[in-house]
DRENTORZA-504386 format. One record per residue (C-alpha): residue number from 1; x, z, y. Coordinates in pm, whole numbers, plus 50000, padded with zeros to 5 digits. Each point is the difference from the previous one (the first is absolute). Layout:
<rec NUM; <X; Z; Y>>
...
***
This chain:
<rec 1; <09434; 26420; 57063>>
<rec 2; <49623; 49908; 50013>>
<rec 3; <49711; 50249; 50042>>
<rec 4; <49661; 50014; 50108>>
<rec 5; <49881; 49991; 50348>>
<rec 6; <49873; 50380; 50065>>
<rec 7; <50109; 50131; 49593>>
<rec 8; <50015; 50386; 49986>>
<rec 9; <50201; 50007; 49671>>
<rec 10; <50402; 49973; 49943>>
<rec 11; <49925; 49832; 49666>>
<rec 12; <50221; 50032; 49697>>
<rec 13; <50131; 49623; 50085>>
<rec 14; <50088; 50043; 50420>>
<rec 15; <50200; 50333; 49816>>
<rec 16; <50171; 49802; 49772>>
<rec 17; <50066; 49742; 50261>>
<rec 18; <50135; 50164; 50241>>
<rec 19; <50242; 50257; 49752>>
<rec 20; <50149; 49723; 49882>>
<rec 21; <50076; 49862; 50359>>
<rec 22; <50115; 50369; 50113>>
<rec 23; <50252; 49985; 49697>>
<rec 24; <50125; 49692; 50054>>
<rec 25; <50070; 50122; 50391>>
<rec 26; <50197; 50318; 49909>>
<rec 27; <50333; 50103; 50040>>
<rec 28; <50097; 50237; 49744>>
<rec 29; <50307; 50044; 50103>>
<rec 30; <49848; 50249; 50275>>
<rec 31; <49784; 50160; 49795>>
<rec 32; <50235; 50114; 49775>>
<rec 33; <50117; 50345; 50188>>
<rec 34; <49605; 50102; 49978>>
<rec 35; <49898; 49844; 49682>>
<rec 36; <50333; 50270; 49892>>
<rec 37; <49857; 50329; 50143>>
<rec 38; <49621; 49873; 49888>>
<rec 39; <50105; 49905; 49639>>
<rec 40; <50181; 50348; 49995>>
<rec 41; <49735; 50177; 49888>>
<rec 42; <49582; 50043; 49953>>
<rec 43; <49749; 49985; 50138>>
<rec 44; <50103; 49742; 50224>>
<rec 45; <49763; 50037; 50361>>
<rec 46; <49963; 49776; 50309>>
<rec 47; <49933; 50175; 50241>>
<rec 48; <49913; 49819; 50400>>
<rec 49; <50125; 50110; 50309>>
<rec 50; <49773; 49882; 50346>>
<rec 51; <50078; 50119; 50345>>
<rec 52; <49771; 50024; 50316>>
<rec 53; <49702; 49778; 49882>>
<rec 54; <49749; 50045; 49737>>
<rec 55; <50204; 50349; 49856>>
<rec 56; <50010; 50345; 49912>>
<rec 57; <50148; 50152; 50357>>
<rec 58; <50177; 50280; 49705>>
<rec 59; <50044; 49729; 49787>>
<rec 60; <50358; 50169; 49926>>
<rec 61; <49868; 50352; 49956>>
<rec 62; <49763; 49835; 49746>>
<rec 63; <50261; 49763; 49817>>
<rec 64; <50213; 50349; 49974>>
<rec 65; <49728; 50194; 49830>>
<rec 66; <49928; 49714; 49781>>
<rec 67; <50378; 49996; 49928>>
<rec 68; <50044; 50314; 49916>>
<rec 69; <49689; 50010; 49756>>
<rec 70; <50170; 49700; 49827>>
<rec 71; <50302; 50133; 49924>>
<rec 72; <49867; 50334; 49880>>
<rec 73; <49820; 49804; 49733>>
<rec 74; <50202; 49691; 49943>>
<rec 75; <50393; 50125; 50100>>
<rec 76; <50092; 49659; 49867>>
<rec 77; <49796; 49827; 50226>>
<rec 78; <50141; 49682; 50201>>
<rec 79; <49842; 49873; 50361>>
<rec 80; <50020; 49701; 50212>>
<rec 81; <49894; 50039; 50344>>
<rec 82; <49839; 49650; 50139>>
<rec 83; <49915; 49953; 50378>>
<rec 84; <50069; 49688; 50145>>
<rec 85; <50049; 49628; 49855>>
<rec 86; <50115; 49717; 50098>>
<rec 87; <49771; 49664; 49942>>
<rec 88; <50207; 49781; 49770>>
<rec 89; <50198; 49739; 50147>>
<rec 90; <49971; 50171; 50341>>
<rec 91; <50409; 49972; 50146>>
<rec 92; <50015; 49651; 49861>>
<rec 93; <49647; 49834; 50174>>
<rec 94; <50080; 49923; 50374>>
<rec 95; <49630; 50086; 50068>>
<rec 96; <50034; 50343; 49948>>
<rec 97; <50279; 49995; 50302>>
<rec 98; <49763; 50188; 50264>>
<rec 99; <49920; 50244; 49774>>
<rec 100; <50282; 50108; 49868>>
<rec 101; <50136; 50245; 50267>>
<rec 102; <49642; 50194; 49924>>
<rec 103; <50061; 49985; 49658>>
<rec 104; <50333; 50080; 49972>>
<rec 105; <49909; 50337; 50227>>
<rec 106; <49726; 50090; 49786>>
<rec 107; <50196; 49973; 49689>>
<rec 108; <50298; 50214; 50135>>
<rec 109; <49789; 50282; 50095>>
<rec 110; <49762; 50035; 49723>>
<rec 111; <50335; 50005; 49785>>
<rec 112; <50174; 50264; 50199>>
<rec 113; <49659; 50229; 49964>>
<rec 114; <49973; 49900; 49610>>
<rec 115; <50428; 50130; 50014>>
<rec 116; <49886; 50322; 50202>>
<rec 117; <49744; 50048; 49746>>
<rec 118; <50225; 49996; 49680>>
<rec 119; <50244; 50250; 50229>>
<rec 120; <49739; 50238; 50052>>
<rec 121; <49901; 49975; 49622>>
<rec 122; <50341; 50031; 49889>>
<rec 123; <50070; 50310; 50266>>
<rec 124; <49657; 50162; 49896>>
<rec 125; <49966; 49938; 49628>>
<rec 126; <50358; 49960; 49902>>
<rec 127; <50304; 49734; 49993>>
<rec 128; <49862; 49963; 49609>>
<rec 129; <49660; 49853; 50122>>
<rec 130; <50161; 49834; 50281>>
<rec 131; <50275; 49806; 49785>>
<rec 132; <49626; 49853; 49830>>
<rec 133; <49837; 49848; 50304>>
<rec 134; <50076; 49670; 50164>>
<rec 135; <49852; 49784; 50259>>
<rec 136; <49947; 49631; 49960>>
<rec 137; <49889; 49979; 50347>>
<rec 138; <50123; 49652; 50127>>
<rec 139; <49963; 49790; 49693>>
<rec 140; <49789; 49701; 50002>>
<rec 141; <49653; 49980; 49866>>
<rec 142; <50120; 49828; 49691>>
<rec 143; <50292; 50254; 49910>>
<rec 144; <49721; 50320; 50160>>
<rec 145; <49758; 49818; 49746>>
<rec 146; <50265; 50000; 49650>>
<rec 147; <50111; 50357; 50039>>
<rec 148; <49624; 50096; 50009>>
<rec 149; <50001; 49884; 49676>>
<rec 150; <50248; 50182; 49860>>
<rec 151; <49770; 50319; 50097>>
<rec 152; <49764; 50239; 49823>>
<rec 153; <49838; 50163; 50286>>
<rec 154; <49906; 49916; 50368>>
<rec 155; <49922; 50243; 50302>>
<rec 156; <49875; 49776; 50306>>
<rec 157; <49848; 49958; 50279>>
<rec 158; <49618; 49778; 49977>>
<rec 159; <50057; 49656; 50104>>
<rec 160; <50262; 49729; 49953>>
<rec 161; <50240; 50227; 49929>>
<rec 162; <49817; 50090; 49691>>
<rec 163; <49910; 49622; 49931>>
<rec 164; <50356; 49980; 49989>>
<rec 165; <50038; 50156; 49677>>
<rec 166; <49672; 50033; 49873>>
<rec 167; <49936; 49628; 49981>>
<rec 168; <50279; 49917; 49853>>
<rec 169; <50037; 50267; 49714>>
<rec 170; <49755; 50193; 49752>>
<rec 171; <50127; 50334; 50167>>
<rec 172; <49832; 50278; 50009>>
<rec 173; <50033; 50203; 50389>>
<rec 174; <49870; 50218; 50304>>
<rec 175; <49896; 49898; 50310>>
<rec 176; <49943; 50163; 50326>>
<rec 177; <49793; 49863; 50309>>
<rec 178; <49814; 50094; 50319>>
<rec 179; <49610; 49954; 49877>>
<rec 180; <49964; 50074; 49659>>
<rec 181; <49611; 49919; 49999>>
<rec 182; <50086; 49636; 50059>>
<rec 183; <50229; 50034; 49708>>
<rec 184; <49853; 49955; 49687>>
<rec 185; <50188; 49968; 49717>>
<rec 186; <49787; 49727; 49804>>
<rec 187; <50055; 49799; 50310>>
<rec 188; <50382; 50047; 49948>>
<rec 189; <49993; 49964; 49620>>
<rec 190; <49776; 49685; 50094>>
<rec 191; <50266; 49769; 50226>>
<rec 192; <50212; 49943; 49665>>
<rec 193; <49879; 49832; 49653>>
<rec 194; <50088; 50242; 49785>>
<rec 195; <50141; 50248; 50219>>
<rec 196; <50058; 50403; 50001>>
<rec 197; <49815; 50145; 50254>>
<rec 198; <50248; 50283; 50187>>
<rec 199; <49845; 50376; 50035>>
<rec 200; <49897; 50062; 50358>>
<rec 201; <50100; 50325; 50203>>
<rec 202; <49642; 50180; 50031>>
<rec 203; <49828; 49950; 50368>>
<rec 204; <50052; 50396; 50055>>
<rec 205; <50345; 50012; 49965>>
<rec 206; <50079; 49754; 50337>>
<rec 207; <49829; 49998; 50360>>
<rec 208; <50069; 49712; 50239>>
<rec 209; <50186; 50083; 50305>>
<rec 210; <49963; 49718; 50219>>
<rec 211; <50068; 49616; 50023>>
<rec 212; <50337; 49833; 49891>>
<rec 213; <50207; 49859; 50280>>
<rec 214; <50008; 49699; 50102>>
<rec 215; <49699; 49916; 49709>>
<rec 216; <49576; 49862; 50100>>
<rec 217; <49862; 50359; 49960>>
<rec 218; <49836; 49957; 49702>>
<rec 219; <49941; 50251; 49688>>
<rec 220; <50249; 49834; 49772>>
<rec 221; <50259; 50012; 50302>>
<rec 222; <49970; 50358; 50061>>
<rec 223; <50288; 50254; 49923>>
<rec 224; <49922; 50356; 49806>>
<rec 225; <50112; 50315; 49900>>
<rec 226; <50054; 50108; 49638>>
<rec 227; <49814; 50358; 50073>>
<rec 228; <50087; 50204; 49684>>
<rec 229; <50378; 49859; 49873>>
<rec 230; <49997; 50217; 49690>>
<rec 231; <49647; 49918; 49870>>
<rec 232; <50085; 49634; 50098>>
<rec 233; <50377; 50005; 49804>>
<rec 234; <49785; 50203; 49689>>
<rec 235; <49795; 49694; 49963>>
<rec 236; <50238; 49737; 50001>>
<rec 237; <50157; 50177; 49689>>
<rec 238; <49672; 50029; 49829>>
<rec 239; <49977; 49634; 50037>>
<rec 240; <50306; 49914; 49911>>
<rec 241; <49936; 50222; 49664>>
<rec 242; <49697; 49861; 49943>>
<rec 243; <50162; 49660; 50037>>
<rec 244; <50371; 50099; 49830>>
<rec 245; <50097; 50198; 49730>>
<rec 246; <50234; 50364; 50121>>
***
């Protein structure tokens, strides 16, 4: 994989690169549980999960309003949940040994909150709903990467998280972030040759509420809240009509 020193642009060859190495590296043997519940029904959304740094702080009281529109419109709808991935090869390269401990902590808890999540979906919105969501929380980058692809629709948080899909796959999505001045979405419709930019949650609609732990204090680092969950949920539909047909 060769690129230019300083480039600004995941070009259509560096995609078709590194797909074709992130196929070759998955196991789809484990995928085949959530590539089940996805392939279930339409439209198929990914949907990203981030605790404590660089998040919504009612990140869950947003996902459940944005839920709830969903399935009023689209009952057939089908959702994976993505939070946390492993890099590829990571158990197997001896280097990774004083890391994995950290890892292996961060993983487990950002899958128990992604579980507590579908619980409180299930519990709020109905065992119906629930018996549609799944978590993939845990995969590696290359499996996280192929059941992107088998999506229509992303919600996500700015950053790699949304490079994760959105670099990968012509996808249409939603993303949420601290400082939506700094966000433009030309810039993000820019990073990828041929790309589809994602719709942006307006700059009124979120306030920042402070630095993200253990993160340089920086605007991209800082953690937000959603301010108005309805108005916020309301718009991710009309994107996802504009984007999808009902």
């Amino acid at each position: 994989m060769l690129v230019r020193v300083g480039s600004r642009l995941v070009t259509n060859r560096l995609r078709n690169t590194l797909s074709a190495f992130y196929e070759r590296n998955t196991n789809l043997s484990r995928l085949a549980e959530p590539l089940e519940i996805l392939r279930a029904g339409w439209p198929r959304i990914w949907i990203s999960v981030r605790l404590n740094s660089r998040t919504a702080e009612n990140q869950n009281e947003f996902l459940i309003a944005v839920l709830r529109r969903i399935f009023q419109t689209y009952p057939k709808a089908t959702i994976v949940f993505d939070g946390f991935s492993y890099p590829i090869g990571f158990f197997e390269d001896e280097r990774t040994q004083p890391f994995r401990a950290d890892f292996i902590q961060r993983e487990s808890v950002t899958s128990e909150a992604v579980t507590a999540l579908i619980q409180r979906a299930s519990s709020e919105l109905g065992h119906a709903v629930g018996s549609r969501l799944c978590s993939i929380s845990g995969l590696n980058l290359a499996e996280a990467i192929h059941i992107g692809g088998n999506c229509n629709y992303y919600i996500c948080h700015a950053g790699t998280l949304q490079h994760k899909i959105a670099w990968f796959h012509n996808i249409p999505g939603f993303i949420h972030a601290p400082v939506q001045a700094r966000m433009q979405k030309t810039w993000y419709a820019g990073q990828v040759e041929n790309g589809i930019g994602p719709d942006i949650l307006p700059a009124n609609l979120s306030r920042e509420t402070g630095p993200s732990p253990n993160k340089r204090n920086v605007s991209r680092n800082q953690n937000y809240e959603i301010t108005d969950l309805e108005e916020s949920a309301n718009l991710v539909l009309q994107s996802m009509q504009t984007h999808l047909a009902v």
